[in-house]
C-alpha positions in Angstrom: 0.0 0.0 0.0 1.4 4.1 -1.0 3.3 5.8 1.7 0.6 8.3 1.7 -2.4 5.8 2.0 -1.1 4.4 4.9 -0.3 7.9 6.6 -4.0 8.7 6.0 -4.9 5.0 8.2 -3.2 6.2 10.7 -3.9 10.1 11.1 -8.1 8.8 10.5 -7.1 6.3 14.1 -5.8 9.1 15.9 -8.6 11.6 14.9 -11.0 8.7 16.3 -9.1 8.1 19.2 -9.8 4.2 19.4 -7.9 1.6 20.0 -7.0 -1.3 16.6 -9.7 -3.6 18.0 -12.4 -1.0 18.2 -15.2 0.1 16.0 -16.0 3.6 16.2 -17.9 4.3 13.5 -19.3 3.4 10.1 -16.7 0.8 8.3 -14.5 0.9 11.3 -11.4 3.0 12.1 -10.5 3.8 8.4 -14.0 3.1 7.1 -12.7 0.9 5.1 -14.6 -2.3 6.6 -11.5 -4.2 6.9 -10.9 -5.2 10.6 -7.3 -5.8 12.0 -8.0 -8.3 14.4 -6.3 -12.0 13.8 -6.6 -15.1 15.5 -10.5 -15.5 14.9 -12.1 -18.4 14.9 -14.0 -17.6 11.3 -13.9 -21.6 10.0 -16.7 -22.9 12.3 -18.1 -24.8 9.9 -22.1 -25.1 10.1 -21.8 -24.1 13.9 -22.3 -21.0 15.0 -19.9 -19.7 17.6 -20.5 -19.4 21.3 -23.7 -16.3 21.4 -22.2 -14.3 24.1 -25.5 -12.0 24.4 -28.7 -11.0 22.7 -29.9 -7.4 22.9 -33.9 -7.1 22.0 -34.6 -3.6 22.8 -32.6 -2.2 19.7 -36.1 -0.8 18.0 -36.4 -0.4 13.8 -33.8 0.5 11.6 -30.7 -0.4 9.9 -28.1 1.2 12.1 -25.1 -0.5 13.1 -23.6 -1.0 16.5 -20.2 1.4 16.9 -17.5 -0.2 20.1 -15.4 2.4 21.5 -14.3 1.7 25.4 -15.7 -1.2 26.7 -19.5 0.3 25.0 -21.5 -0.2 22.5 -23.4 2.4 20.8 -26.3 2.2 18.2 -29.6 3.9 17.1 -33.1 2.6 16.6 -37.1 3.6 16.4 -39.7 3.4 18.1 -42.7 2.6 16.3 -45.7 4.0 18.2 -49.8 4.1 17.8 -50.7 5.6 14.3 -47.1 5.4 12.6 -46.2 7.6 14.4 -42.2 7.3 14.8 -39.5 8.3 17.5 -36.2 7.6 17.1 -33.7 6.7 20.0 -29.8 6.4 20.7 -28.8 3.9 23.4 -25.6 2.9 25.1 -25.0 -1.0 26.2 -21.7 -2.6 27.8 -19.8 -4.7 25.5 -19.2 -7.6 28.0 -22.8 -8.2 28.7 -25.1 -6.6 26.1 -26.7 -4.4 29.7 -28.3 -1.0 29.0 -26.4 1.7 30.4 -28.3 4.5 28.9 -31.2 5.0 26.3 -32.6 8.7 25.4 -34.1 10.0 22.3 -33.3 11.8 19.6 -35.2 14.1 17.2 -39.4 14.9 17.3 -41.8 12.7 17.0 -42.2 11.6 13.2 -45.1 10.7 11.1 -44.7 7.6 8.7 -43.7 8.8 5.4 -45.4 5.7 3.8 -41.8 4.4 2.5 -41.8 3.6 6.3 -44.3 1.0 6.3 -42.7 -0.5 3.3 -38.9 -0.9 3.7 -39.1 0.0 7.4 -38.5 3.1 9.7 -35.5 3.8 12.1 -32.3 5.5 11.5 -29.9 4.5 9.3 -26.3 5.8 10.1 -24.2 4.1 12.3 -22.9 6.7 15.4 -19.3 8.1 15.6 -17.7 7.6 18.6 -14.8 9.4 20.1 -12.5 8.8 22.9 -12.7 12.5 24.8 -16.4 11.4 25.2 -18.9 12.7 22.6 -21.0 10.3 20.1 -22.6 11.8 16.9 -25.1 10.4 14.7 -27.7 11.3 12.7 -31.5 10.2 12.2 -33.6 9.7 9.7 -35.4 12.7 9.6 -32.0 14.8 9.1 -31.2 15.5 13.1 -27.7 15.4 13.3 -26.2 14.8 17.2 -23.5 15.6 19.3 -24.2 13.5 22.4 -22.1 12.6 25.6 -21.1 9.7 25.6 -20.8 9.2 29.3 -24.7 9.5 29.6 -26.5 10.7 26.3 -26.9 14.0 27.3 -27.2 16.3 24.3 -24.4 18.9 23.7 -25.9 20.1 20.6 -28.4 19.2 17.5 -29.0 20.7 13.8 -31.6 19.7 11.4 -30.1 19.2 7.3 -33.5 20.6 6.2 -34.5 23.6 8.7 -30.8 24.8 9.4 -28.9 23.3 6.7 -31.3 24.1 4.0 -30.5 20.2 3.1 -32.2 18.0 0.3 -32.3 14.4 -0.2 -32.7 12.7 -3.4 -35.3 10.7 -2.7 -37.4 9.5 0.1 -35.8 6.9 2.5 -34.8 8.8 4.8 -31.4 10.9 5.3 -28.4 7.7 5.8 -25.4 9.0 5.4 -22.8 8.1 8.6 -21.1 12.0 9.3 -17.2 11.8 9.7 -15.7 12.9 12.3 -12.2 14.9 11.6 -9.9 15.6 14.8 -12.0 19.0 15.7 -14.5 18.8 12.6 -17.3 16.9 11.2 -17.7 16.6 7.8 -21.4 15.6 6.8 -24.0 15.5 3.2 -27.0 17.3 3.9 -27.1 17.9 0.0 -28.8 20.7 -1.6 -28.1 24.5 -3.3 -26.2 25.8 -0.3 -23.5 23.0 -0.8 -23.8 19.6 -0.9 -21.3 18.7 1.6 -21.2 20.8 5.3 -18.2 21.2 8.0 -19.0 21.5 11.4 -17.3 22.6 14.2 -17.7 19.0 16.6 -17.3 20.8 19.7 -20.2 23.3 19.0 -22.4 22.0 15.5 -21.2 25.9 14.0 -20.8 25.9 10.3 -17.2 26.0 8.9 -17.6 25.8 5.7 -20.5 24.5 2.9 -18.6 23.1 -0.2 -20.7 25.8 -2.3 -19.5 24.9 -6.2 -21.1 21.6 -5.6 -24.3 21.6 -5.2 -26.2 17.9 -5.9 -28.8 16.6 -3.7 -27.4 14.4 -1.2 -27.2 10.5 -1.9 -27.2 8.2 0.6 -23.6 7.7 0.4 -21.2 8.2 3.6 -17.8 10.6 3.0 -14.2 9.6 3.1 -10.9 11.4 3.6 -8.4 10.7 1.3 -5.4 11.9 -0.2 -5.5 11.7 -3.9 -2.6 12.9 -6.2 -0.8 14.4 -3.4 -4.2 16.6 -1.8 -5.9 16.1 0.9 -9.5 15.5 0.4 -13.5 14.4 1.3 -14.8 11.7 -1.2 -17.8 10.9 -1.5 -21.1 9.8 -4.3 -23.9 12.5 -4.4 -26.8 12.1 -6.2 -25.0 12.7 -9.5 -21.3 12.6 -9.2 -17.9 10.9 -7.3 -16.7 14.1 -5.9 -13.3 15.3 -3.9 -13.4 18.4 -2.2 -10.7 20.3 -0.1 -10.6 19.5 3.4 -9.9 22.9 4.2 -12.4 24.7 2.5 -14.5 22.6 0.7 -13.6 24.1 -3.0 -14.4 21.6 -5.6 -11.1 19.8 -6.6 -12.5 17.2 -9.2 -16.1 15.7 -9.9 -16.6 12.3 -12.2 -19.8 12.5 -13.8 -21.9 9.8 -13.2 -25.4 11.6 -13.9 -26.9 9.3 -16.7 -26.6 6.5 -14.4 -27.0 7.3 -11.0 -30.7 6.7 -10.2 -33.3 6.3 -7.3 -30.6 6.0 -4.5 -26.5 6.0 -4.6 -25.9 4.3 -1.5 -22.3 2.6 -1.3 -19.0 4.3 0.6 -16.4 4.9 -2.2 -13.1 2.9 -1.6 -9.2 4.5 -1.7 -7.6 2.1 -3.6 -4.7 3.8 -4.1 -2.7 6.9 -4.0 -4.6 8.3 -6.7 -7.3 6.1 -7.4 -11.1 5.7 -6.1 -13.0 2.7 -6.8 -17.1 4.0 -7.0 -20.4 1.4 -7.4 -23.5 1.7 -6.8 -27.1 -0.1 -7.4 -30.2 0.3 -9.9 -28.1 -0.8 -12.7 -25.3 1.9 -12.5 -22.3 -0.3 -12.2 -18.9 0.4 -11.2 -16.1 2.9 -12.1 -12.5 2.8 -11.1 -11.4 6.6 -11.0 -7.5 8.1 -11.7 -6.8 12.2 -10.1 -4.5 13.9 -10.9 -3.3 17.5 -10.7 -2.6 19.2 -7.3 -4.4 21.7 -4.7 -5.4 24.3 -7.2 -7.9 22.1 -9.3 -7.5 18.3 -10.0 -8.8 16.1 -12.8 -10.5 13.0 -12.8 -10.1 10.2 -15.7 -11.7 7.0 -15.7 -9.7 3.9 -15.8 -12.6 1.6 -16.3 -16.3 1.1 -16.2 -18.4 -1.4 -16.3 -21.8 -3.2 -14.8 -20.0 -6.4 -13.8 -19.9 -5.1 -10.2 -23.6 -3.1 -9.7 -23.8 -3.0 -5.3 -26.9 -1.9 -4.0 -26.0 -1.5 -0.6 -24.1 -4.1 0.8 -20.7 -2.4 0.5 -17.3 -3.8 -1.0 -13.9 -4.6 0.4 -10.7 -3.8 -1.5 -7.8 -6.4 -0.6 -4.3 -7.0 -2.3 -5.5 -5.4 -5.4 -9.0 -7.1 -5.4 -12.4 -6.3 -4.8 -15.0 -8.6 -3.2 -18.5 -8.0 -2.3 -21.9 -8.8 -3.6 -23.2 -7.4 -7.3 -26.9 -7.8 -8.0 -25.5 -9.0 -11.5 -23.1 -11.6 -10.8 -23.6 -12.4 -7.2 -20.7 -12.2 -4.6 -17.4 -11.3 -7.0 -14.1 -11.0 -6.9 -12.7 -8.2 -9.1 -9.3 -7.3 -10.4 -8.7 -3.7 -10.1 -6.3 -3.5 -13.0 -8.5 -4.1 -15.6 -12.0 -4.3 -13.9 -12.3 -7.8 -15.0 -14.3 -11.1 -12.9 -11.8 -13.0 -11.6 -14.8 -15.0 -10.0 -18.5 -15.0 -9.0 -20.5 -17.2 -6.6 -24.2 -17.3 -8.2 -25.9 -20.2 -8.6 -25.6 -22.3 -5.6 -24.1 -19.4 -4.0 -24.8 -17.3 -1.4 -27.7 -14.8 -1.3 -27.3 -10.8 -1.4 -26.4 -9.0 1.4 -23.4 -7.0 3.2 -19.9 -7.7 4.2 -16.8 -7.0 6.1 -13.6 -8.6 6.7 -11.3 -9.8 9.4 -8.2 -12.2 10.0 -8.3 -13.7 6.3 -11.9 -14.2 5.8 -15.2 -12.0 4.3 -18.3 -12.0 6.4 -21.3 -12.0 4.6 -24.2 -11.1 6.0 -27.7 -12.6 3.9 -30.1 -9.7 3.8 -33.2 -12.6 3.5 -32.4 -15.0 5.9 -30.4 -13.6 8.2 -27.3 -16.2 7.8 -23.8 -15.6 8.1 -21.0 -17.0 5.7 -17.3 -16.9 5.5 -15.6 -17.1 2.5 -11.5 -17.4 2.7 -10.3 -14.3 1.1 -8.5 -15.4 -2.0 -8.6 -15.1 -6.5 -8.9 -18.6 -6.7 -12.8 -19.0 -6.2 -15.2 -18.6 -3.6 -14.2 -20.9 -0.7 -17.3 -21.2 1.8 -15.4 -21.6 5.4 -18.9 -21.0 7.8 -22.3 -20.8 8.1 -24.6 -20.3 10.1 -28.5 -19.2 10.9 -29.7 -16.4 13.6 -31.0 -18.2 16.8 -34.2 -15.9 16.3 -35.1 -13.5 13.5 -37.1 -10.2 14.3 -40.7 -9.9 13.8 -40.8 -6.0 13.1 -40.0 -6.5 9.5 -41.8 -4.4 6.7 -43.1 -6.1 3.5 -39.9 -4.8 1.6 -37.4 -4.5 4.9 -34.4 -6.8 5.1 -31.6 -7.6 7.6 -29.5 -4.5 6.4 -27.6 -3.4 9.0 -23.8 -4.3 7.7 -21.9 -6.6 10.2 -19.4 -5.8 12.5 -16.0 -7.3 14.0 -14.5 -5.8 17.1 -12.7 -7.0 19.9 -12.6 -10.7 18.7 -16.7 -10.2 18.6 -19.6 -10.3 15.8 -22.0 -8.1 15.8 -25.3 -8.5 13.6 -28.3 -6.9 14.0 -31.9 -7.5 12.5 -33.9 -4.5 13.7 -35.1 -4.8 17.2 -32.4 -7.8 17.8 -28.4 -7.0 18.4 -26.8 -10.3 18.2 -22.5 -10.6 20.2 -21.0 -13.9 18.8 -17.6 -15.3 20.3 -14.8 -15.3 17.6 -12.2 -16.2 19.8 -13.4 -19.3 21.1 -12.0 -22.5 19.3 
């Protein structure tokens, strides 16, 4: 891996303030997905491993649990008489799944009616830091700076009413805001600047990046440095953009409006010092993207394009010059980012769609139908099925069109899944 890309890893720890074997926020330390645990018992075969707790409190959504401390921290609805929604953040220790705290976040919310068909709840998975604040947003567009010692709210904005923010369509507001040493960096979309900085400490606005101006997808940011610049990545509703950290100014856009539709939902990966690797659902494909040029303006050529990798929402991994991860044309792939070509796919007999990360070796998949978890040994030479196994209980909160979304987590030699109102801890470390 570049000098530079691994210089970004570790600055994007110490802004988090977590420890390896935490999870702080969305895709782990260097959102990225890619945990750097080892040891992990991941070849169990058709057994599951030891359950070490079950949490059935967690409400509806498809929020996933964040581990910073000896906590864990994660957001969910509460579906009340009349569809009428409130959502919630709660705080449980790690050992033994206990409450510690619960509180809630945002007004009261009327059903949109997309809520009663792919199911209410937030979204974005909370952002933890170590001097004691979480952030995380709802699905109504309240964005939080909570303590994390107790929930207690330090501040709150709106993306619509104080960000003048707009969505492009209607599922809700999704995107997991990054936090960046005293900043957070967030997508409330719309004509006063698609992306926003923050001031963490107090939710003042530094900047709004106001030459780019697309509706916001559903599409968490990344820092980066690309070409030498250091930059926030992310897919809005039309375009892969990079914008400077320190002002926001438009450094290069990649225009992907005749084939974005209905909802851009994936986290762009770095996949090198000057290269991003975008995807997204609804038929729009993949794209691997070359910057160049430096802090005064940038350009950005494509390297390849195609449909053989088209992720909804399941997210991809990029490891030793491959990416793996489900594509709703091929099934789970692995691709080689040279050329963009399959180097092979897992279909028929294969496993179902669904979400991903990785750890110690091995991809775990996460079936959005069932519920079941596979591992798959990381490697070119085909998909090698390692473990399996089925949820001791499924939830019954499920919409008609909801699935088990929520992407799964590994963090301190533990697995976390969630299906809406349950938050399942496996053992990884027991043999």
């Amino acid at each position: 891996m570049p000098n530079r890309i691994v210089s970004l890893s570790v600055a994007m720890l110490m802004a988090c303030n977590a420890t390896a074997a935490d999870w702080p926020q969305w895709r782990g330390p260097t959102r990225d997905d890619k945990s750097t645990e080892t040891g992990l018992n991941k070849a169990f075969g058709d057994k599951a491993p030891p359950l070490v707790w079950k949490f059935d409190k967690a409400g509806v959504g498809y929020s996933g649990p964040s581990i910073v401390g000896g906590k864990v921290y994660l957001t969910g609805g509460t579906v009340k008489e009349k569809d009428k929604h409130t959502d919630e953040a709660f705080c449980l220790d790690e050992k033994t799944g206990k409450q510690l705290w619960r509180v809630t976040i945002g007004a009261e919310y009327d059903d949109s009616g997309a809520d009663k068909s792919w199911g209410g709840g937030p979204r974005a998975n909370p952002t933890v830091t170590a001097d004691g604040h979480v952030y995380l947003l709802g699905i109504r567009g309240d964005i939080y700076c909570l303590k994390a010692a107790d929930g207690s709210v330090v501040w709150t904005k709106n993306y619509t009413k104080d960000l003048s923010g707009k969505l492009m369509s209607g599922w809700g507001f999704s995107e997991s805001p990054l936090v960046d040493g005293d900043h957070i960096v967030c997508v409330p979309g719309g004509k006063a600047g698609t992306l926003a900085k923050l001031d963490r400490k107090t939710g003042s606005v530094v900047w709004r990046s106001t030459d780019v101006t697309d509706d916001a997808g559903y599409a968490s940011i990344v820092r980066a440095n690309l070409a030498g610049v250091d930059q926030y990545v992310v897919l809005t509703a039309k375009n892969v953009v990079g914008v400077a950290v320190d002002s926001g100014k438009l450094l290069w856009s990649y225009d992907c409006s005749s084939k974005y539709k209905v909802a851009v939902i994936p986290t762009p990966v770095i996949v090198g010092a000057d290269l991003v690797y975008a995807t997204s659902g609804y038929g729009a494909g993949c794209d691997l993207i070359k910057i160049s040029g430096g802090a005064s303006g940038q350009k950005a050529e494509k390297v390849f394009a195609n449909k053989d990798v088209v992720n909804h929402h399941g997210g991809v991994i990029f490891k030793d010059g491959y990416i793996y991860g489900h594509s709703d044309t091929k099934g789970w792939i692995c691709q080689d980012i040279k050329d963009g070509s399959i180097k092979w796919e897992w279909k028929r007999g294969g496993f179902e769609k669904g979400s991903c990360t990785y750890a110690d070796g091995a991809l775990f998949c996460y079936g959005e139908a069932t519920g079941d978890l596979v591992t798959l040994e990381v490697t070119t030479e085909g998909p090698k099925q390692i473990g399996k196994f089925k949820l001791p209980e499924r939830t019954k909160l499920l919409r008609p069109s909801g699935k088990a979304w929520a992407h799964p987590v590994v963090s301190n030699g533990k697995l976390y899944l969630r299906d809406q109102d349950l938050l399942y801890c496996f053992d990884l470390q027991s043999k």
